[in-house]
C-alpha positions as CSV (number, residue, x, y, z in Angstrom):
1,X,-28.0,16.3,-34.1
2,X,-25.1,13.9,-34.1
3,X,-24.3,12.2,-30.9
4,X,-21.1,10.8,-32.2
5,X,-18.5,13.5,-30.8
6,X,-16.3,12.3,-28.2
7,X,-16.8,13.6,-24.8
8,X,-14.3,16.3,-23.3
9,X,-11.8,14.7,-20.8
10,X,-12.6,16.2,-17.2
11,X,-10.2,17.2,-14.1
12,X,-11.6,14.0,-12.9
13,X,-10.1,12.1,-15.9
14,X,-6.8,13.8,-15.5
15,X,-6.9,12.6,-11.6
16,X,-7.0,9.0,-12.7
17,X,-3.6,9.4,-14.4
18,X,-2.1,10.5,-11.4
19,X,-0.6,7.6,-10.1
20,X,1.2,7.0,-13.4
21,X,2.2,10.2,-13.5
22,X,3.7,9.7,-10.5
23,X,5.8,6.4,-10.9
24,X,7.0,7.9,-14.6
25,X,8.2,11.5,-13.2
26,X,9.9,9.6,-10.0
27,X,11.3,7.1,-12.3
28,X,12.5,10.6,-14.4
29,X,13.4,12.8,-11.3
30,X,14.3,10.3,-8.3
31,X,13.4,12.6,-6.0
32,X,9.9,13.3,-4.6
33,X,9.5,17.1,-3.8
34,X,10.3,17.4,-7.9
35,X,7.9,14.4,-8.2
36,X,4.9,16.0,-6.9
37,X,5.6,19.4,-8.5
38,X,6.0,17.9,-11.7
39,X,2.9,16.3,-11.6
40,X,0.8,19.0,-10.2
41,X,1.9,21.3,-12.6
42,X,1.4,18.8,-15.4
43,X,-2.6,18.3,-14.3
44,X,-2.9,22.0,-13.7
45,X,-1.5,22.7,-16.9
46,X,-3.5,19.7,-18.5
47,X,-6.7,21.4,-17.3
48,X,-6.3,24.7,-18.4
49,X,-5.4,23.4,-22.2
50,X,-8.5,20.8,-22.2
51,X,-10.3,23.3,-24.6
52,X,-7.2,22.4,-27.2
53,X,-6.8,18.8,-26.5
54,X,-8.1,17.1,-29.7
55,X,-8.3,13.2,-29.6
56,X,-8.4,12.6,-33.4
57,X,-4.3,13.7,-32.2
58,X,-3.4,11.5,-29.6
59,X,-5.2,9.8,-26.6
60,X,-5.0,11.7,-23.1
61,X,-2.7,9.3,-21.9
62,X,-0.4,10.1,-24.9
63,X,-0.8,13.9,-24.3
64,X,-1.0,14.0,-20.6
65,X,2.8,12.4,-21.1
66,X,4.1,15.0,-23.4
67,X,3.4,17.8,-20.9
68,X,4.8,15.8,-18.1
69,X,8.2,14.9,-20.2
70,X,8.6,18.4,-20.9
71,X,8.4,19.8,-17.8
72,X,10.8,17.0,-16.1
73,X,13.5,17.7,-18.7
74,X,12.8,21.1,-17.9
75,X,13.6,20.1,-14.0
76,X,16.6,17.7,-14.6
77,X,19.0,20.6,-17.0
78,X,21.5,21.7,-14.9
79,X,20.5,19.2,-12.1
80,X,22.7,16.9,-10.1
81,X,23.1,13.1,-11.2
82,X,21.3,11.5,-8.0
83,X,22.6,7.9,-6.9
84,X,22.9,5.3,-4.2
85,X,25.7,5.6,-1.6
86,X,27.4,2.5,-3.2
87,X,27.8,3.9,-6.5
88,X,29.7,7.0,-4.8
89,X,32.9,5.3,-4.1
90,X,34.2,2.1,-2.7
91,X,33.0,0.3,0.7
92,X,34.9,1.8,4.0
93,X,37.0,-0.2,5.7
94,X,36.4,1.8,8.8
95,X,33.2,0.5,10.7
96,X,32.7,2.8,13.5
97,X,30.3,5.2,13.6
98,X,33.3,8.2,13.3
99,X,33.8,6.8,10.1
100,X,30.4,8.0,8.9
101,X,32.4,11.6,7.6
102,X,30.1,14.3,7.1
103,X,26.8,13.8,5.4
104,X,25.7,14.9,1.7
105,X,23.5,17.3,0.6
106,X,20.2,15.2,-0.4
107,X,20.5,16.4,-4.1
108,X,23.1,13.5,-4.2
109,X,20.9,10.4,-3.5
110,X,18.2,9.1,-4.8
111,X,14.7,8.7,-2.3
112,X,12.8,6.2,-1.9
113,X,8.9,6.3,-2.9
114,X,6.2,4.5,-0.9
115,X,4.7,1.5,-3.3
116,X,0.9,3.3,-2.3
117,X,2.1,6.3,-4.6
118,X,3.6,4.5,-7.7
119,X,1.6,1.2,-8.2
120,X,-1.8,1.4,-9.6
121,X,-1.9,-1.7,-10.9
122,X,-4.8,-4.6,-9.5
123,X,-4.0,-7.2,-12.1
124,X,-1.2,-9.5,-10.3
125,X,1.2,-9.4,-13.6
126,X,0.6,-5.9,-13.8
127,X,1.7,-5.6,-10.1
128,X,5.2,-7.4,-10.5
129,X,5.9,-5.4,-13.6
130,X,5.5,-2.4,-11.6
131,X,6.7,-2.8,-9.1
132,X,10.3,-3.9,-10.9
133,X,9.5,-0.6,-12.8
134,X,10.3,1.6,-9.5
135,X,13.2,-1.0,-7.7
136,X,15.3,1.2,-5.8
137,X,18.5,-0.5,-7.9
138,X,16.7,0.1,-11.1
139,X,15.8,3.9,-10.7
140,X,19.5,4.7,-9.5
141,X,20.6,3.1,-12.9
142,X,18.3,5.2,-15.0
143,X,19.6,8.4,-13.4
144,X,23.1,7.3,-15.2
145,X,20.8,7.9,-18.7
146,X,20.9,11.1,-20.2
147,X,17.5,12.9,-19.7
148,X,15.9,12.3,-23.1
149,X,17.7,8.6,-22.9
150,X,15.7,8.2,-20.2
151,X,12.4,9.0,-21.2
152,X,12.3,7.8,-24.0
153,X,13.2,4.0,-22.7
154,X,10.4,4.7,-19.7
155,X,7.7,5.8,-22.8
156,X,8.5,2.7,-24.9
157,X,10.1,-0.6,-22.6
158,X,8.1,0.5,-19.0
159,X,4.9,2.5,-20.4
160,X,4.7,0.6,-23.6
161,X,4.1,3.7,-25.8
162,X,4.4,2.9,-29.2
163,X,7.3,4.7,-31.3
164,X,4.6,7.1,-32.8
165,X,3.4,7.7,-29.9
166,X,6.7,8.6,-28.2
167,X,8.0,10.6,-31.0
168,X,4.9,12.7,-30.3
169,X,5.2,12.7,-26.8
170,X,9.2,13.6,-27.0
171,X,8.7,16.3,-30.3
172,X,10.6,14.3,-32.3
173,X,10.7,11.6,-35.3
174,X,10.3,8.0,-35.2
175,X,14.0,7.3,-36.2
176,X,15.5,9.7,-33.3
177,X,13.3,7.8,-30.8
178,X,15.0,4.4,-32.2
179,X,17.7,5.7,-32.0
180,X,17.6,7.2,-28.6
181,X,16.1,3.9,-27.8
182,X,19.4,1.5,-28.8
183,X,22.0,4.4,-27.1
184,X,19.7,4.0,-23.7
185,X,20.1,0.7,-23.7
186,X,23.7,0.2,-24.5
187,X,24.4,2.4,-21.4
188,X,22.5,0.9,-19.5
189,X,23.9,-2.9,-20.6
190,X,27.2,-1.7,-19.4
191,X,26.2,-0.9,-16.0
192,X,22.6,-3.0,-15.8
193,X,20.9,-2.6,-12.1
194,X,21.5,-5.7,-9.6
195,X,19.5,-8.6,-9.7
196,X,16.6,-8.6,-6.7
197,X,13.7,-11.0,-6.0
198,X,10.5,-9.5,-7.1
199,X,8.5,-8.5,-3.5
200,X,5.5,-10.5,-3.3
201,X,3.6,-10.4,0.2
202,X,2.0,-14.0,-0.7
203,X,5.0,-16.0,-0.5
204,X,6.0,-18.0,2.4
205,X,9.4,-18.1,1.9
206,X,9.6,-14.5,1.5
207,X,7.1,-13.9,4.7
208,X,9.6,-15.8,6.6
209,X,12.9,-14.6,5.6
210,X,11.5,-10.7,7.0
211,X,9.8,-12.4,9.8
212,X,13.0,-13.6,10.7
213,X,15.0,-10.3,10.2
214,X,12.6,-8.4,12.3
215,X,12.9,-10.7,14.9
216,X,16.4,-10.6,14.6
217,X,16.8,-7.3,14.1
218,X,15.2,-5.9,17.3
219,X,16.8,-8.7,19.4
220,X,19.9,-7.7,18.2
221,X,21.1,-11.0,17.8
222,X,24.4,-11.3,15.3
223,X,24.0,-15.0,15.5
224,X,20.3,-15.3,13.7
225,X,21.6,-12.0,11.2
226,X,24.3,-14.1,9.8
227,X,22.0,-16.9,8.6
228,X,19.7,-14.5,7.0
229,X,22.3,-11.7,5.2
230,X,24.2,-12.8,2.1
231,X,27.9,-13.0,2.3
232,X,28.4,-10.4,0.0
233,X,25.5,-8.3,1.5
234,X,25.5,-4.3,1.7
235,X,24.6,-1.7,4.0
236,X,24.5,1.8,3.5
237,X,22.9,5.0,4.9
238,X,22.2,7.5,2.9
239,X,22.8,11.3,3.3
240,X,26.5,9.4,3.9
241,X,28.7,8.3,1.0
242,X,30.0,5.6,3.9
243,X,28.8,2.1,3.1
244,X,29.6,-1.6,4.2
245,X,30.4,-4.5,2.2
246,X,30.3,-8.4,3.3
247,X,28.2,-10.2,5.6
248,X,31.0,-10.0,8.5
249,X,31.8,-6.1,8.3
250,X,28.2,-5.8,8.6
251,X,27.8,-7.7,11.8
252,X,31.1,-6.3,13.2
253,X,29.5,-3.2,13.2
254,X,25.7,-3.6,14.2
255,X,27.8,-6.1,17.0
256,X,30.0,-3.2,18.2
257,X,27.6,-0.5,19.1
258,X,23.9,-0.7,21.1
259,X,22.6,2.3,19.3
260,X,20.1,-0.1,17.5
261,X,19.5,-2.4,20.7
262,X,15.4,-2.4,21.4
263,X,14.8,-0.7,17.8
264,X,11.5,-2.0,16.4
265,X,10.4,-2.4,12.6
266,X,7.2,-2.0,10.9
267,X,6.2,-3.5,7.5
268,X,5.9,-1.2,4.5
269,X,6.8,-1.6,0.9
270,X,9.2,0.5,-0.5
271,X,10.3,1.1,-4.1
272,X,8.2,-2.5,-5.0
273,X,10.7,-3.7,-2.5
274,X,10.3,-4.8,1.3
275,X,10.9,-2.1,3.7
276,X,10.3,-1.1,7.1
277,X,9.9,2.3,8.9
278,X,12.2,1.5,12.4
279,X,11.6,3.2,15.4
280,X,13.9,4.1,18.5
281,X,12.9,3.8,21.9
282,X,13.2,7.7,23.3
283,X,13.9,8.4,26.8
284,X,10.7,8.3,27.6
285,X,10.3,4.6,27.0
286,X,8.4,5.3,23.6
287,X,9.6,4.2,20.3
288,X,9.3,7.0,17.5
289,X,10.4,7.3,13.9
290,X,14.0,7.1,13.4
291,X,14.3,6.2,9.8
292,X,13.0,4.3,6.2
293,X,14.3,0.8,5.8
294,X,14.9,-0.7,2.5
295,X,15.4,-4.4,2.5
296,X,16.7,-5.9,-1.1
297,X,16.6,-10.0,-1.4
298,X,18.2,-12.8,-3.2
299,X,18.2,-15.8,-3.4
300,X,16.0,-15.8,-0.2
301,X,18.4,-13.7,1.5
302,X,19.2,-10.3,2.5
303,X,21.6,-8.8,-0.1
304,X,21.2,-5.0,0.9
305,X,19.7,-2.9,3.6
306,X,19.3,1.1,3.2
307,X,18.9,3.1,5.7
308,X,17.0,6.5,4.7
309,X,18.6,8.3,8.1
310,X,16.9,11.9,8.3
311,X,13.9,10.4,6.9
312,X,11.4,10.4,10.3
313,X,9.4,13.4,8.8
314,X,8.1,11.4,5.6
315,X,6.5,8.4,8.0
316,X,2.7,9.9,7.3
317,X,3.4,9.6,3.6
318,X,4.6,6.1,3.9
319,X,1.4,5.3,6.2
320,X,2.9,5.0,9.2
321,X,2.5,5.7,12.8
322,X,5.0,8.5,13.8
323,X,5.3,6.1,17.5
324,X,4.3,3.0,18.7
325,X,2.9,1.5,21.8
326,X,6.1,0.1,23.5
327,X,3.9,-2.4,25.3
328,X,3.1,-4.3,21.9
């Protein structure tokens, strides 16, 4: 009896994929309720068709992709084009909090993704490419990519599938996926994504420009701020389409109002970027979730802080406490 056939994948084999399933369909989707569906339904769907999966075809990886591609283009027809705040419209020039206007519906922006759910990575290299892969900037500049676009420069410059293998995974030919390949990225040439510094826990200059903020931050002190924001920094708070530009309208307005006076942060990476979850000091004394805090840097500086208001109910999912001990 030959021993030679190759073993049938299991649901256990499908569950290691799940990570990358769920960096590629976020990357795709930019949202994370459509995230998760589309990559349950793609295992559950997975599973039930092991029976047909033949690997003298395609590898799982390879065939586990097709179903996920199909059923996020299937998800993003008729959909909204989500963004950041900043590429709604120009800064404000009001910078009081009645300026805010009335908040979007959250189909417009896209949400951030805790770095526990989209990096699977343990090989250093492997870690910084990923986490450029899911930068906040980046994955707002793929939504501007038609849906196909967009796959297909995720299957072949992020996941490294070969053309074959893409043109498989897509249900097309070789020369459309080239093709498709060169439009993507002369869209995405005219508008590339901003320029951050790669988030990497390990270095000191980095550990001390957050350091710094935090302390900052909760002291409320515009004087330490300034030296740490760029001059051309932004701040914006999604579900509003209101957002700040320059170092100085930013102050003016953190200066002008207590509201985040005794706030405290909490380390947590977000989108491979820095982040925080901050926390606002109830009347009880007790700080508890207020929002998601996305720090981008350059040039060992601040350049852009998001603020995910509405966001206190997705703390668990980011590993976070919902409160914390005011006494620490």
């Amino acid at each position: 009896m030959s021993t030679d056939a190759p073993l049938r994948p299991t649901v256990d084999d499908l569950e290691e994929l799940r990570i990358r399933l769920t960096a590629y369909c976020y990357r795709m989707l930019s949202n994370v309720a459509d995230t998760d569906d589309a990559v349950q339904e793609t295992i559950l769907r997975a599973y039930r068709s092991l029976e047909s999966y033949d690997p003298q075809r395609a590898t799982l990886s390879t065939w586990v992709h097709r179903i996920a591609t199909n059923i996020c283009l299937d998800l993003l027809r008729g959909a909204r084009r989500r963004s950041r705040a900043t590429d709604l419209g120009p800064a404000r020039t009001g910078t009081t909090s009645a300026d805010l206007g009335a908040p979007l519906s959250a189909d417009h922006f896209v949400e951030p993704i805790p770095d526990s759910r989209v990096i699977s990575a343990t090989d250093p290299a492997e870690i910084v490419e990923q986490r450029l892969s899911v930068r906040y900037a980046f994955i707002a500049a793929l939504q501007r990519l038609a849906p196909r676009q967009r796959a297909v420069l995720l299957l072949r410059e992020v996941l490294s599938f070969s053309a074959e293998e893409s043109a498989h995974i897509i249900g097309t030919t070789v020369p459309a996926v080239n093709s498709t390949l060169q439009r993507a990225r002369a869209r995405l040439a005219k508008s590339p994504p901003e320029t951050t510094e790669v988030f990497d826990p390990t270095d000191a200059r980095q550990r001390q420009l957050l350091d710094d903020y935090v302390s900052a931050f909760e002291a409320h002190d515009m004087v330490a701020l300034r030296r740490l924001l760029r001059e051309d920094a932004r701040s914006s708070m999604p579900p509003f389409a209101w957002w700040l530009e320059g170092r100085e309208t930013i102050l003016t307005v953190m200066g002008a109002a207590d509201a985040c006076d005794g706030d405290r942060l909490i380390p947590v990476p977000i989108n491979g970027s820095p982040g925080f979850g901050q926390y606002r000091v109830g009347s009880d004394g007790v700080p508890r979730a207020f929002a998601l805090l996305l720090v981008e840097v350059r040039e060992n500086t601040v350049s852009h802080l998001v603020t995910f208001l509405g966001s206190q109910g997705r703390f668990r999912e980011f590993g976070l406490p919902e409160s914390v001990d005011p006494t620490a």
